[in-house]
PDB file of the backbone (N, CA, C, O) and the ligand in Angstrom, with CONECT records:
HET     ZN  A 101       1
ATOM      1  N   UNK A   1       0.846  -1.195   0.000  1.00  0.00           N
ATOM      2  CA  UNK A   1       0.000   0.000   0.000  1.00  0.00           C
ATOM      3  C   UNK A   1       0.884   1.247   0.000  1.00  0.00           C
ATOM      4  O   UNK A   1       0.862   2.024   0.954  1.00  0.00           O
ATOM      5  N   UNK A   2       1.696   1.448  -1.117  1.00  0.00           N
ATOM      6  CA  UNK A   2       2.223   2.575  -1.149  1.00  0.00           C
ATOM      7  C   UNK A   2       1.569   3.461  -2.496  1.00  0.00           C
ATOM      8  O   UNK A   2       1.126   3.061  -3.572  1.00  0.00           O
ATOM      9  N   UNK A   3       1.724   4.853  -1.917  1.00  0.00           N
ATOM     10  CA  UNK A   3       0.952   5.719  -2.937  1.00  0.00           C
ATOM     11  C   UNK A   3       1.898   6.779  -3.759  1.00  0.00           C
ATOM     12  O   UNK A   3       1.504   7.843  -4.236  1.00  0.00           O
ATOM     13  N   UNK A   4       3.369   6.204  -3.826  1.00  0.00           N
ATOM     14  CA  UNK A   4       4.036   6.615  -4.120  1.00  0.00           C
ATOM     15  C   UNK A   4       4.682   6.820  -5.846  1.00  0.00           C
ATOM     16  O   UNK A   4       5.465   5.979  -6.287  1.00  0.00           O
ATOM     17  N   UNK A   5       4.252   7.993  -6.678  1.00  0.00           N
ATOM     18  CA  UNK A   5       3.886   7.465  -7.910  1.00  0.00           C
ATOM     19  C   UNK A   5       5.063   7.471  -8.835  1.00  0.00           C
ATOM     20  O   UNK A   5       5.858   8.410  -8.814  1.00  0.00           O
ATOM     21  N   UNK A   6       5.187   6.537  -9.580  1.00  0.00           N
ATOM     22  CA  UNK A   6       6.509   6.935 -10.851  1.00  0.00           C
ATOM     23  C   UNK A   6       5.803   6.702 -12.129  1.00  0.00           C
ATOM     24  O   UNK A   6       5.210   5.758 -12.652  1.00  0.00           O
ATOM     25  N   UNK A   7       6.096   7.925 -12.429  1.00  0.00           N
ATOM     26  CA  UNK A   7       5.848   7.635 -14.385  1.00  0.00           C
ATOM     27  C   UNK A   7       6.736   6.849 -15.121  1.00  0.00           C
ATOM     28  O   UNK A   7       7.522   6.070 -14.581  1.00  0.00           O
ATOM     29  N   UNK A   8       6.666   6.986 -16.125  1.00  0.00           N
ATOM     30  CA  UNK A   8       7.497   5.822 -17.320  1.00  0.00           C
ATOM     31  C   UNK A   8       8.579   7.072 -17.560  1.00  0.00           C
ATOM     32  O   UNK A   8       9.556   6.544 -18.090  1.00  0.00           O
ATOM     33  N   UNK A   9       8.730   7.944 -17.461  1.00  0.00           N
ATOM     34  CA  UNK A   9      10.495   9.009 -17.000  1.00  0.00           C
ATOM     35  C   UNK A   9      11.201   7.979 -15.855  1.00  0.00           C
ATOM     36  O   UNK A   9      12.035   7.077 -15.934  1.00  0.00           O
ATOM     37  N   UNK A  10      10.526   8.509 -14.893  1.00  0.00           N
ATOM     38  CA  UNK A  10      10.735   7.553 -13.571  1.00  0.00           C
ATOM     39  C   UNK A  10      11.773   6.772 -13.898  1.00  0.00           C
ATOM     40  O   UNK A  10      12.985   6.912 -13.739  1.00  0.00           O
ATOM     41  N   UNK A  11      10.990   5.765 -14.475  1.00  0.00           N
ATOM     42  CA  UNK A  11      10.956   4.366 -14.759  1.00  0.00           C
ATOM     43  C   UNK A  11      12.615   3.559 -15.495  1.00  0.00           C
ATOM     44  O   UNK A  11      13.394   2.615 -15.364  1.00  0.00           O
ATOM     45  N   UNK A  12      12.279   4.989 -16.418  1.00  0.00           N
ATOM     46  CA  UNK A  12      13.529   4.589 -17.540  1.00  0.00           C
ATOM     47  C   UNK A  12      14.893   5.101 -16.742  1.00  0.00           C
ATOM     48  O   UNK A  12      15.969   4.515 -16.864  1.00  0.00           O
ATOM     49  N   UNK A  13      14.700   6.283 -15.902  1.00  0.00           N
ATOM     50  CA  UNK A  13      15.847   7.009 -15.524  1.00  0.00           C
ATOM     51  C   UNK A  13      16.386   6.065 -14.302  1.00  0.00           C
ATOM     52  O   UNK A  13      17.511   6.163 -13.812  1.00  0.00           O
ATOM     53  N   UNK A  14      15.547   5.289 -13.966  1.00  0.00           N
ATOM     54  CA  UNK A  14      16.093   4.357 -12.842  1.00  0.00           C
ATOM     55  C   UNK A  14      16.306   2.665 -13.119  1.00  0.00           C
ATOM     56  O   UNK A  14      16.636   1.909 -12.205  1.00  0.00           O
ATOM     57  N   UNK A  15      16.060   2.192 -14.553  1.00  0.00           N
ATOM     58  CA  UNK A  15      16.086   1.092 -15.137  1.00  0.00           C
ATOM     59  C   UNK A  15      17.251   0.449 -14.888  1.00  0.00           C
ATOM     60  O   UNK A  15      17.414  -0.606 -14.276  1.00  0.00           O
ATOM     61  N   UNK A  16      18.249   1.327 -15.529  1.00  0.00           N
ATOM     62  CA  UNK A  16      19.321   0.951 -15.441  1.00  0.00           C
ATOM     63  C   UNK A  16      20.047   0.295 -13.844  1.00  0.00           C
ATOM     64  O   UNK A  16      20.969  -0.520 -13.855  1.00  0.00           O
ATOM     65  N   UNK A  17      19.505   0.763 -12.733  1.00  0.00           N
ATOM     66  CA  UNK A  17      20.094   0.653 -11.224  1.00  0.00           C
ATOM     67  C   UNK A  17      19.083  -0.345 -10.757  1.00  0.00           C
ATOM     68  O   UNK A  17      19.143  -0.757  -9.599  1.00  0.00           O
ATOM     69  N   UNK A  18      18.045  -0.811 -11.681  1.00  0.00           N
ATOM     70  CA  UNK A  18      17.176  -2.256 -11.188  1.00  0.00           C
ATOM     71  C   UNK A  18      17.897  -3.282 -11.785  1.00  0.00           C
ATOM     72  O   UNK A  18      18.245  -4.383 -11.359  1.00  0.00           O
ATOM     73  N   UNK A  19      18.128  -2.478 -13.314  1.00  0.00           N
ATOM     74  CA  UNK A  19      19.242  -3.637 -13.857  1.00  0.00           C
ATOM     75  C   UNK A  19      20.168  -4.462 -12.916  1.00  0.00           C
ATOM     76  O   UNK A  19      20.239  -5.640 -12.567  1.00  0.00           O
ATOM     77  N   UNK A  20      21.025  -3.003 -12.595  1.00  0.00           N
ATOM     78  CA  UNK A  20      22.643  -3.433 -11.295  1.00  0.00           C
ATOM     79  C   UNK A  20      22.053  -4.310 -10.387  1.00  0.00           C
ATOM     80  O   UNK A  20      22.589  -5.362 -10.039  1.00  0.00           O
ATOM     81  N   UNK A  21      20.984  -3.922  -9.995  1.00  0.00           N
ATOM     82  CA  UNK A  21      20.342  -4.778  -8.851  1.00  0.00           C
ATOM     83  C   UNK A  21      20.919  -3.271  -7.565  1.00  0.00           C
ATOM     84  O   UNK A  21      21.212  -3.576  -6.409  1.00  0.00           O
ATOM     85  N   UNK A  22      20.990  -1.623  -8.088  1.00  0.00           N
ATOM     86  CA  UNK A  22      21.628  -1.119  -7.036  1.00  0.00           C
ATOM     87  C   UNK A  22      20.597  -0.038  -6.703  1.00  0.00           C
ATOM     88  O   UNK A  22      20.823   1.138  -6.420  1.00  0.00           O
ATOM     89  N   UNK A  23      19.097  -0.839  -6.819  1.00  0.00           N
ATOM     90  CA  UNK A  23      18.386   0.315  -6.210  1.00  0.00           C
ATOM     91  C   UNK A  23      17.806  -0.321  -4.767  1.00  0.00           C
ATOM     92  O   UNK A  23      17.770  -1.551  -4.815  1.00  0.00           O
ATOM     93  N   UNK A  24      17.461   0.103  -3.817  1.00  0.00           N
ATOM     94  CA  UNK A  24      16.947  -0.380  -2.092  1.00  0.00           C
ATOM     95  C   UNK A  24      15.912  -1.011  -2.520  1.00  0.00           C
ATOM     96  O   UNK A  24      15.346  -0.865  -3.603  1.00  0.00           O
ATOM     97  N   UNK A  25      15.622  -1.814  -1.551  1.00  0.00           N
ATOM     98  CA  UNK A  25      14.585  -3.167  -1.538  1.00  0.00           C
ATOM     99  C   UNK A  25      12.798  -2.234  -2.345  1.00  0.00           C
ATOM    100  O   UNK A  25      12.043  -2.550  -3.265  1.00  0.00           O
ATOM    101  N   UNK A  26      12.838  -1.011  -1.314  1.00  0.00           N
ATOM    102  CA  UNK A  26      11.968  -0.783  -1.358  1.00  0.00           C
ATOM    103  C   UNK A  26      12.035   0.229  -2.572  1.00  0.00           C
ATOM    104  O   UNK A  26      10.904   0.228  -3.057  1.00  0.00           O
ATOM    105  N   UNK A  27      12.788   1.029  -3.232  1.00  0.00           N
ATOM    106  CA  UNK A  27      12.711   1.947  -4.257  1.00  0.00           C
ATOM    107  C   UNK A  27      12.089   0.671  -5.719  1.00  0.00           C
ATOM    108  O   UNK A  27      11.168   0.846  -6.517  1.00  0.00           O
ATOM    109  N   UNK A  28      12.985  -0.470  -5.589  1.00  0.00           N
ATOM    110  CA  UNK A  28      12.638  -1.717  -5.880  1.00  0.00           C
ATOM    111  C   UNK A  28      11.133  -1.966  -6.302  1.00  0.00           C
ATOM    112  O   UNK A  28      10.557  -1.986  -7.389  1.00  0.00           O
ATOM    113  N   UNK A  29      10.770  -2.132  -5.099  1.00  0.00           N
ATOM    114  CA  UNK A  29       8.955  -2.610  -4.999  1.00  0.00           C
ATOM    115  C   UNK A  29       8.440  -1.091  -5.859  1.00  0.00           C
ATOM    116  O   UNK A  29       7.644  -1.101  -6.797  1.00  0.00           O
ATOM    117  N   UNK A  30       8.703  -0.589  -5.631  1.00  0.00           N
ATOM    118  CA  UNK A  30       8.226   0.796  -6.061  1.00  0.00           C
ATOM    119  C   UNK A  30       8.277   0.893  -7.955  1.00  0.00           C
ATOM    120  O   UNK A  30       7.359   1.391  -8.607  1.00  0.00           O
ATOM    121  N   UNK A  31       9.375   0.382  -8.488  1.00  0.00           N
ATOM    122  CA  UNK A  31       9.818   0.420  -9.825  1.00  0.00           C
ATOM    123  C   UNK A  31       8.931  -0.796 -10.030  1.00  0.00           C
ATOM    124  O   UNK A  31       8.246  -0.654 -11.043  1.00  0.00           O
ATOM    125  N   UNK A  32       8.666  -2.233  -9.243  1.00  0.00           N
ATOM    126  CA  UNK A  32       8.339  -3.473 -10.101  1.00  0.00           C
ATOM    127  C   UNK A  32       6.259  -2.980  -9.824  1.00  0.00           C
ATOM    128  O   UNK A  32       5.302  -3.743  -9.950  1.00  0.00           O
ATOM    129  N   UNK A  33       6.252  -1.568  -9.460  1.00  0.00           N
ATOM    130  CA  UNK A  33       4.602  -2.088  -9.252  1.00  0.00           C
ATOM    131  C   UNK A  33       4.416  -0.962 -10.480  1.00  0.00           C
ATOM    132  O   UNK A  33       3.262  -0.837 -10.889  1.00  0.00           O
ATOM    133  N   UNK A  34       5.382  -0.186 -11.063  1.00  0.00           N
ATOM    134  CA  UNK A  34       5.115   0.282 -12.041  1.00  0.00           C
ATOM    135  C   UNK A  34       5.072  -0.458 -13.360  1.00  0.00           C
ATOM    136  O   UNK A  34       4.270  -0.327 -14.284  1.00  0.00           O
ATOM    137  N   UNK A  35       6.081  -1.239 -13.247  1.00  0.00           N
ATOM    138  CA  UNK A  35       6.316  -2.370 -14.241  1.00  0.00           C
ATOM    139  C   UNK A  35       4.786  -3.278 -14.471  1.00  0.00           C
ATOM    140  O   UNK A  35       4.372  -3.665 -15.564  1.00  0.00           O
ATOM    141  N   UNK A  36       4.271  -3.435 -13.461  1.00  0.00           N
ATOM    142  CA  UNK A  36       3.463  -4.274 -13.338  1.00  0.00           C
ATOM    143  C   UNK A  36       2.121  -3.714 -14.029  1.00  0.00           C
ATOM    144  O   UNK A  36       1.276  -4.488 -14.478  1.00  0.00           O
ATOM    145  N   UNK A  37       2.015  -2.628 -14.071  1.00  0.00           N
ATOM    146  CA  UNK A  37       1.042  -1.689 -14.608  1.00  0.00           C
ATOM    147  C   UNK A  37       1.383  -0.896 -15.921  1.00  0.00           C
ATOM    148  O   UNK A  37       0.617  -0.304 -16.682  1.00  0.00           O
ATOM    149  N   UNK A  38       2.682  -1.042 -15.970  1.00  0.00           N
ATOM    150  CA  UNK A  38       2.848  -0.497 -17.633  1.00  0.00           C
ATOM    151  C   UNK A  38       3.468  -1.170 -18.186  1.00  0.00           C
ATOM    152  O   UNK A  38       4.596  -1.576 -17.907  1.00  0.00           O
ATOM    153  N   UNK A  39       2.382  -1.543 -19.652  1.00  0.00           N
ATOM    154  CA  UNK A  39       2.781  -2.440 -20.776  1.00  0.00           C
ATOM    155  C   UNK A  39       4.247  -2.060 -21.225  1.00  0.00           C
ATOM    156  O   UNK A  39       5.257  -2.763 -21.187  1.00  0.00           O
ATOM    157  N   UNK A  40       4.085  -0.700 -21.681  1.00  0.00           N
ATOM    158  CA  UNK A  40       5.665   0.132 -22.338  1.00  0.00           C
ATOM    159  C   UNK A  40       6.779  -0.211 -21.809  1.00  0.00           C
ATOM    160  O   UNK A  40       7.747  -0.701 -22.389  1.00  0.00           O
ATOM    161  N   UNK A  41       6.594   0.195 -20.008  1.00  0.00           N
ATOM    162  CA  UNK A  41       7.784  -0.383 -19.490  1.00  0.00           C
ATOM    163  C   UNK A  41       8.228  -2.060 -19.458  1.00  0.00           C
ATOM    164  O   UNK A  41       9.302  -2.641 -19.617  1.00  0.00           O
ATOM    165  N   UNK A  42       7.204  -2.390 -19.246  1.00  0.00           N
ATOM    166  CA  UNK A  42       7.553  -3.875 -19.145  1.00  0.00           C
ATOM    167  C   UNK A  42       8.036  -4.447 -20.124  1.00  0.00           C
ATOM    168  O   UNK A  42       8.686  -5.484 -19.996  1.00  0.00           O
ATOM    169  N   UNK A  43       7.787  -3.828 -21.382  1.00  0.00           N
ATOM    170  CA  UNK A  43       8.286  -4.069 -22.561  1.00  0.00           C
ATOM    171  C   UNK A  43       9.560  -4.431 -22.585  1.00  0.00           C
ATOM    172  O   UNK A  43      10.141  -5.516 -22.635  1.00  0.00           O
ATOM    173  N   UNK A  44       9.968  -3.044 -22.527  1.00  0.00           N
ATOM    174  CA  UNK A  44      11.139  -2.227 -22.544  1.00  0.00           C
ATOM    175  C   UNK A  44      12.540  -2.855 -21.239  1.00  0.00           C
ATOM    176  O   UNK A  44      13.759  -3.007 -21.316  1.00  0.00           O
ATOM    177  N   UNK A  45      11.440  -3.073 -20.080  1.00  0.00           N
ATOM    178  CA  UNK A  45      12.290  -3.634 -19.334  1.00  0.00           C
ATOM    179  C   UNK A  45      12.783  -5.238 -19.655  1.00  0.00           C
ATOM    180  O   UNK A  45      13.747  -5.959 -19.398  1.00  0.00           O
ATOM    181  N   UNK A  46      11.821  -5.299 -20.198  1.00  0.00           N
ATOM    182  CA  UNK A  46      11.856  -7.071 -20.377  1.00  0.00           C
ATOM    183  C   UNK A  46      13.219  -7.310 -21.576  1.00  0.00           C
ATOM    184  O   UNK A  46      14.216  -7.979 -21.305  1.00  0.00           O
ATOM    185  N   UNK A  47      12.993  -6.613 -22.903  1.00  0.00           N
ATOM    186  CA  UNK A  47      13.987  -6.515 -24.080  1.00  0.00           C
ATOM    187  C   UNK A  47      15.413  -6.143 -23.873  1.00  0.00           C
ATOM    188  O   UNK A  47      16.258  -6.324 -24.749  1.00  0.00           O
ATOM    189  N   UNK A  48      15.683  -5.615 -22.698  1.00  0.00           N
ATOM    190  CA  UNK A  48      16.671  -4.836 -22.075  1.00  0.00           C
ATOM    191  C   UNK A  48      17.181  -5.666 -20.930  1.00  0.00           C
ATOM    192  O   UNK A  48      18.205  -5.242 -20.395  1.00  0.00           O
ATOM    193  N   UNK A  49      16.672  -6.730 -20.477  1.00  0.00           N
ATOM    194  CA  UNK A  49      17.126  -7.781 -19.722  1.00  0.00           C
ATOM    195  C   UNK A  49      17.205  -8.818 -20.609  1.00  0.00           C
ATOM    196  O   UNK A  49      18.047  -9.625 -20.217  1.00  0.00           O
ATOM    197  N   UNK A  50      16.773  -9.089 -21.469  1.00  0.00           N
ATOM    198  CA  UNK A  50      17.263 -10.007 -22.611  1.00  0.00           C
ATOM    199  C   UNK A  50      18.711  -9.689 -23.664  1.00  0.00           C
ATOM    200  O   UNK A  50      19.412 -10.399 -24.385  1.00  0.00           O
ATOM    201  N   UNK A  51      18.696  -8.358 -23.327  1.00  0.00           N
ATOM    202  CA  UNK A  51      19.809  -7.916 -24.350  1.00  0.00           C
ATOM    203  C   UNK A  51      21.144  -8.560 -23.188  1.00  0.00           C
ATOM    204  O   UNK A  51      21.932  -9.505 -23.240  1.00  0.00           O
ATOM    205  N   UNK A  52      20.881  -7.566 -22.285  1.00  0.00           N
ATOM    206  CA  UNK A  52      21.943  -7.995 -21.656  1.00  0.00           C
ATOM    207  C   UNK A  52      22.383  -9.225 -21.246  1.00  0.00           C
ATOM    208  O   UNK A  52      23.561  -9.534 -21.071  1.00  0.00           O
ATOM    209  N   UNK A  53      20.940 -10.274 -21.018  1.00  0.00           N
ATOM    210  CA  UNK A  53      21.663 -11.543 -20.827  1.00  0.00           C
ATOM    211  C   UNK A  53      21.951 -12.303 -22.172  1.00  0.00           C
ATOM    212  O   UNK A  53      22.176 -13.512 -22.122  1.00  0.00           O
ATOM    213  N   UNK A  54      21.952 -11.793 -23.088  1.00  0.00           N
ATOM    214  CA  UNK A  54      22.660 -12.020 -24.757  1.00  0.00           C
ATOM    215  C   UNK A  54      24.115 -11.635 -24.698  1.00  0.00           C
ATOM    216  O   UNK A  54      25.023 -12.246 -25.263  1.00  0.00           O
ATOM    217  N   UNK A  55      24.245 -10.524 -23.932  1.00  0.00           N
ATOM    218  CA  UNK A  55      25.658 -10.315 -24.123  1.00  0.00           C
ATOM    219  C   UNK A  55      26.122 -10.885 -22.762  1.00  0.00           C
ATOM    220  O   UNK A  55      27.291 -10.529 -22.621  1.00  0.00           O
ATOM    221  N   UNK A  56      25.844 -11.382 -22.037  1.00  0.00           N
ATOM    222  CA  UNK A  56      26.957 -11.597 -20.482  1.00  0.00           C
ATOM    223  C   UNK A  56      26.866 -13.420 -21.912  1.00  0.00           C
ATOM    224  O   UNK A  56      27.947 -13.887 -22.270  1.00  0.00           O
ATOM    225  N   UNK A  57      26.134 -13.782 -22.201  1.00  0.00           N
ATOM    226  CA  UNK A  57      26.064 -15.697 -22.171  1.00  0.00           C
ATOM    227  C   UNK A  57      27.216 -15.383 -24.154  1.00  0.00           C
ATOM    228  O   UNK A  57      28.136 -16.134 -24.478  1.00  0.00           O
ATOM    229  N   UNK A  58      26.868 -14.486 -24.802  1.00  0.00           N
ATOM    230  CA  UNK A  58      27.489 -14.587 -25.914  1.00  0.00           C
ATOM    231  C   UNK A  58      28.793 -14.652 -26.123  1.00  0.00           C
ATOM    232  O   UNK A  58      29.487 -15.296 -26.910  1.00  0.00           O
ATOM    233  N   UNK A  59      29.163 -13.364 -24.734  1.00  0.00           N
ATOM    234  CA  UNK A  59      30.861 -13.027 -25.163  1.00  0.00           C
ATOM    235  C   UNK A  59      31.312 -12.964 -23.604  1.00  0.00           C
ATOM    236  O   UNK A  59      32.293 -12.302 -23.264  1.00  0.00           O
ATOM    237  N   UNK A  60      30.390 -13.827 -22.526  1.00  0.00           N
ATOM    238  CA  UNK A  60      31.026 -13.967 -21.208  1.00  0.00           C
ATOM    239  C   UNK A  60      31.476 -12.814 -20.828  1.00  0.00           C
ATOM    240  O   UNK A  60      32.412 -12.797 -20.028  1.00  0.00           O
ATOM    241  N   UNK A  61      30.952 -11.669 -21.282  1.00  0.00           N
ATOM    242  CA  UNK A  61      31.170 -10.030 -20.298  1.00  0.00           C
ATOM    243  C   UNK A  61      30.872 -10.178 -18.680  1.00  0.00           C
ATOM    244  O   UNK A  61      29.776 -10.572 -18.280  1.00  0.00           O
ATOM    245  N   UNK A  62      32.218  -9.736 -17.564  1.00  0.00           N
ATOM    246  CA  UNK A  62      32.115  -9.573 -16.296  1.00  0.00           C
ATOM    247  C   UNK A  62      30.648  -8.426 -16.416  1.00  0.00           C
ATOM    248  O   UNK A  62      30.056  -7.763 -17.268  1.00  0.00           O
ATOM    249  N   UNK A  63      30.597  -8.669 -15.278  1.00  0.00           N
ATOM    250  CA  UNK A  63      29.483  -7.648 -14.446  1.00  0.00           C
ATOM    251  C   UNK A  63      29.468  -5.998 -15.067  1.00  0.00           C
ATOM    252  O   UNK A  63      28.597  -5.384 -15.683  1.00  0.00           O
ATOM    253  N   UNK A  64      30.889  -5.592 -14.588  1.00  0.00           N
ATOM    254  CA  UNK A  64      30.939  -4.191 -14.887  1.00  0.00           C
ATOM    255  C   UNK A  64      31.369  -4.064 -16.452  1.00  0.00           C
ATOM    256  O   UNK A  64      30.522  -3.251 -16.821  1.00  0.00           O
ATOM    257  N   UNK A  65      31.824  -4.234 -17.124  1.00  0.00           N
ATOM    258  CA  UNK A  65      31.123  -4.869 -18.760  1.00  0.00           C
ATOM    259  C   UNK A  65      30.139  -4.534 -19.256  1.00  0.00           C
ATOM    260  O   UNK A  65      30.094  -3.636 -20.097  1.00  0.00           O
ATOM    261  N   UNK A  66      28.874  -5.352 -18.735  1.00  0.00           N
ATOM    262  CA  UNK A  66      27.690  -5.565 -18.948  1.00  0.00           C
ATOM    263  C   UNK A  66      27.018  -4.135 -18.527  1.00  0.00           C
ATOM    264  O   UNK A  66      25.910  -3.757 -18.909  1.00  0.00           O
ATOM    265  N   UNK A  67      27.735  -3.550 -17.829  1.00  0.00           N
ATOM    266  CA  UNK A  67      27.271  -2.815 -16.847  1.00  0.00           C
ATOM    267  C   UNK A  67      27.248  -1.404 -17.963  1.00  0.00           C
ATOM    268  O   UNK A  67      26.257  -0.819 -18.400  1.00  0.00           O
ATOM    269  N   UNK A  68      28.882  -1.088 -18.257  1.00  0.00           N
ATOM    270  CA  UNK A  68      28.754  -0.074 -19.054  1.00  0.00           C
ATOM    271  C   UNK A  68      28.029  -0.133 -20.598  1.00  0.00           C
ATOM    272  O   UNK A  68      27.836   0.861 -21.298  1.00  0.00           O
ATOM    273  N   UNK A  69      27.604  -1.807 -21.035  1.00  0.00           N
ATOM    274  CA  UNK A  69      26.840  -1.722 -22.246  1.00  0.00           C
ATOM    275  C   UNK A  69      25.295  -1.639 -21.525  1.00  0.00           C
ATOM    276  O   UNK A  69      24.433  -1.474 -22.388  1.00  0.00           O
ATOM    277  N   UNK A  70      24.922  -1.691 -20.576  1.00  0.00           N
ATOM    278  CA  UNK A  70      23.729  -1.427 -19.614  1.00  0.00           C
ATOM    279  C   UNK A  70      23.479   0.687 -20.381  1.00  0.00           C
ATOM    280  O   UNK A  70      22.578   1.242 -21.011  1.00  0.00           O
ATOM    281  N   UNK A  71      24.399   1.000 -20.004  1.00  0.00           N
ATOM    282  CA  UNK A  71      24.664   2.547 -19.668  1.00  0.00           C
ATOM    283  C   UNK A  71      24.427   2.779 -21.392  1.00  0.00           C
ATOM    284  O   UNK A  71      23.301   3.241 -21.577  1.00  0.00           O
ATOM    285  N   UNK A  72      25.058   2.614 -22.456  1.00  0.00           N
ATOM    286  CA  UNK A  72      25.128   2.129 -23.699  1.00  0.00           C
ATOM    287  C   UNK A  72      22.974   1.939 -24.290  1.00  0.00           C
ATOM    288  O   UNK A  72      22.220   2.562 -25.038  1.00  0.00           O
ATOM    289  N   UNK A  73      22.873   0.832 -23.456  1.00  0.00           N
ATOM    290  CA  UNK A  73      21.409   0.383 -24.085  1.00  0.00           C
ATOM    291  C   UNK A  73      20.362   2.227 -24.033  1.00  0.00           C
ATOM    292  O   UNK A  73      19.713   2.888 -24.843  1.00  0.00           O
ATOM    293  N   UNK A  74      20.860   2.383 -22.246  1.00  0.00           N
ATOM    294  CA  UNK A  74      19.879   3.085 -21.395  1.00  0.00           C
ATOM    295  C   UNK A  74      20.081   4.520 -22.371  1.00  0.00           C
ATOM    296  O   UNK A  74      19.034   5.095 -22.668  1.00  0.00           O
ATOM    297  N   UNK A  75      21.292   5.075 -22.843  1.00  0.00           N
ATOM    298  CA  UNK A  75      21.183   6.535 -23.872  1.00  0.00           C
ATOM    299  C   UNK A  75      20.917   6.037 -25.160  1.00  0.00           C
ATOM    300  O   UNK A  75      20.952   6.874 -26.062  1.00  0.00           O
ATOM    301  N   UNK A  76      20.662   4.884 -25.460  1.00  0.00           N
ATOM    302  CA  UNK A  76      19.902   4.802 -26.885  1.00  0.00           C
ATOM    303  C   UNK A  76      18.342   5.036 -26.917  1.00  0.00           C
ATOM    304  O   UNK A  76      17.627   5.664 -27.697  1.00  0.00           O
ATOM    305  N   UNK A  77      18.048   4.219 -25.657  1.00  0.00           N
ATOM    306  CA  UNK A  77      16.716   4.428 -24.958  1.00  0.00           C
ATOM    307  C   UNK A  77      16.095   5.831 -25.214  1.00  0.00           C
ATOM    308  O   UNK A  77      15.107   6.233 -25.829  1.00  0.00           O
ATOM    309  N   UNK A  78      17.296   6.530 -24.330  1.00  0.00           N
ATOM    310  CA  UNK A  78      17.047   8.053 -24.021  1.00  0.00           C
ATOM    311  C   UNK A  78      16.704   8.959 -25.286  1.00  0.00           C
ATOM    312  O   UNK A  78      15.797   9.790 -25.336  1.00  0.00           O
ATOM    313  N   UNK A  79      17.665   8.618 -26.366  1.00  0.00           N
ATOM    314  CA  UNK A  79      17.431   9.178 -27.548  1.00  0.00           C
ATOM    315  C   UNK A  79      16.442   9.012 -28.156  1.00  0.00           C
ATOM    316  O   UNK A  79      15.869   9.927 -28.746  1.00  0.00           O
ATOM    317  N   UNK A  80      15.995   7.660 -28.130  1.00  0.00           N
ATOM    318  CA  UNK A  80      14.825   7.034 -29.177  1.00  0.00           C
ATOM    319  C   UNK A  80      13.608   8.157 -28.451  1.00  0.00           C
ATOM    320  O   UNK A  80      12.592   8.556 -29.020  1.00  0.00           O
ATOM    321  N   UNK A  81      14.027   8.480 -27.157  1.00  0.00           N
ATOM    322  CA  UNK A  81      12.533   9.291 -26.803  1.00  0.00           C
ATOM    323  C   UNK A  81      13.050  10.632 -26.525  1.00  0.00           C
ATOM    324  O   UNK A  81      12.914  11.052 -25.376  1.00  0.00           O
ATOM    325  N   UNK A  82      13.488  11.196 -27.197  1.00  0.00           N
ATOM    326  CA  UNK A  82      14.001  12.429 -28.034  1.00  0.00           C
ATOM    327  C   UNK A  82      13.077  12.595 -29.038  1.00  0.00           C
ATOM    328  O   UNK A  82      12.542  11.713 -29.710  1.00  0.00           O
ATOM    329  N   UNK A  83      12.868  14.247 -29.117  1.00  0.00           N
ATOM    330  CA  UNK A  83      12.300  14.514 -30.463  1.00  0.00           C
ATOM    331  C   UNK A  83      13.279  14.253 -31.609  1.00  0.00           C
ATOM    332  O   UNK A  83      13.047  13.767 -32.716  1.00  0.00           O
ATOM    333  N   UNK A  84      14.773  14.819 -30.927  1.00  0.00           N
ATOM    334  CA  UNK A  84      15.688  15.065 -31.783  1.00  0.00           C
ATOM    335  C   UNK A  84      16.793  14.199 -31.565  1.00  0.00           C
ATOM    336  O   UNK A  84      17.830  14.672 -31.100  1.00  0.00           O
ATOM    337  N   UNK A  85      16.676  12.574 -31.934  1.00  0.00           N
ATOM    338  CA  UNK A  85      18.240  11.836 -31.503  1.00  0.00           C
ATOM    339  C   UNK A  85      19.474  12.245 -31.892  1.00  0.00           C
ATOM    340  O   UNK A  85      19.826  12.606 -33.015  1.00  0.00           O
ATOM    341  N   UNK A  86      19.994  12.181 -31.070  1.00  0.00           N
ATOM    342  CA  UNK A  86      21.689  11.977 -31.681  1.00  0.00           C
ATOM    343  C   UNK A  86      21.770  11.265 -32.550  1.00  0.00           C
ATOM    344  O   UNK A  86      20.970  10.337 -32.672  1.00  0.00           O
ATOM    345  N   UNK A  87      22.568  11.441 -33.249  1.00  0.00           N
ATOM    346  CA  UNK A  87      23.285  10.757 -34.105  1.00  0.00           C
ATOM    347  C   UNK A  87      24.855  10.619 -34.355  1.00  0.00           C
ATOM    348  O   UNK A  87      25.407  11.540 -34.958  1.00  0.00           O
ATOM    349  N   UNK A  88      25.435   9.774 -34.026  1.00  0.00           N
ATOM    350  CA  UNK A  88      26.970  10.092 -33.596  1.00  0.00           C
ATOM    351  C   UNK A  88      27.644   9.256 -34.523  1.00  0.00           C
ATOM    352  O   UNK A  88      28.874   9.205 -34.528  1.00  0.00           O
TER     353      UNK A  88
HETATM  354 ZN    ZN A 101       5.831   3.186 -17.770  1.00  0.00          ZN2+
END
């Protein structure tokens, strides 16, 4: 029973640290009851935990590895929801 609200900003800007596993138990519960209620995110979260466990099982990337192609996924993310992406 928490009434504590996160949008899909929220969501994405803290994805990455549910990824790490480095957000608190409870910021946690807080991100998975959004998940639980948004299709987009869940999407998004779901494709983005598949990527990464594609790359830790493909090319055996350590943790922090994974971590900075984590960081990698999360500003492509960011861009795609840009009016105006980068392009680099
Ligand atoms: Zn959302």
């Amino acid at each position: 029973v928490n009434n504590i609200h996160i949008n899909c900003s929220d969501f994405v800007a803290e994805m990455g640290h549910l990824l790490d596993e480095e957000v608190s138990p409870e910021r946690r519960a807080h991100l998975l009851a959004h998940l639980a209620e948004c299709k987009v995110c869940s999407v998004v979260y779901d494709s983005t935990r598949k990527t990464i466990r594609i790359l830790t099982d493909s090319f055996e990337l350590s943790a922090g590895e994974v971590k900075s192609s984590t960081e990698g996924i999360m500003a492509r993310i960011r861009a795609m929801r840009s009016p105006h992406p980068e392009t680099t």
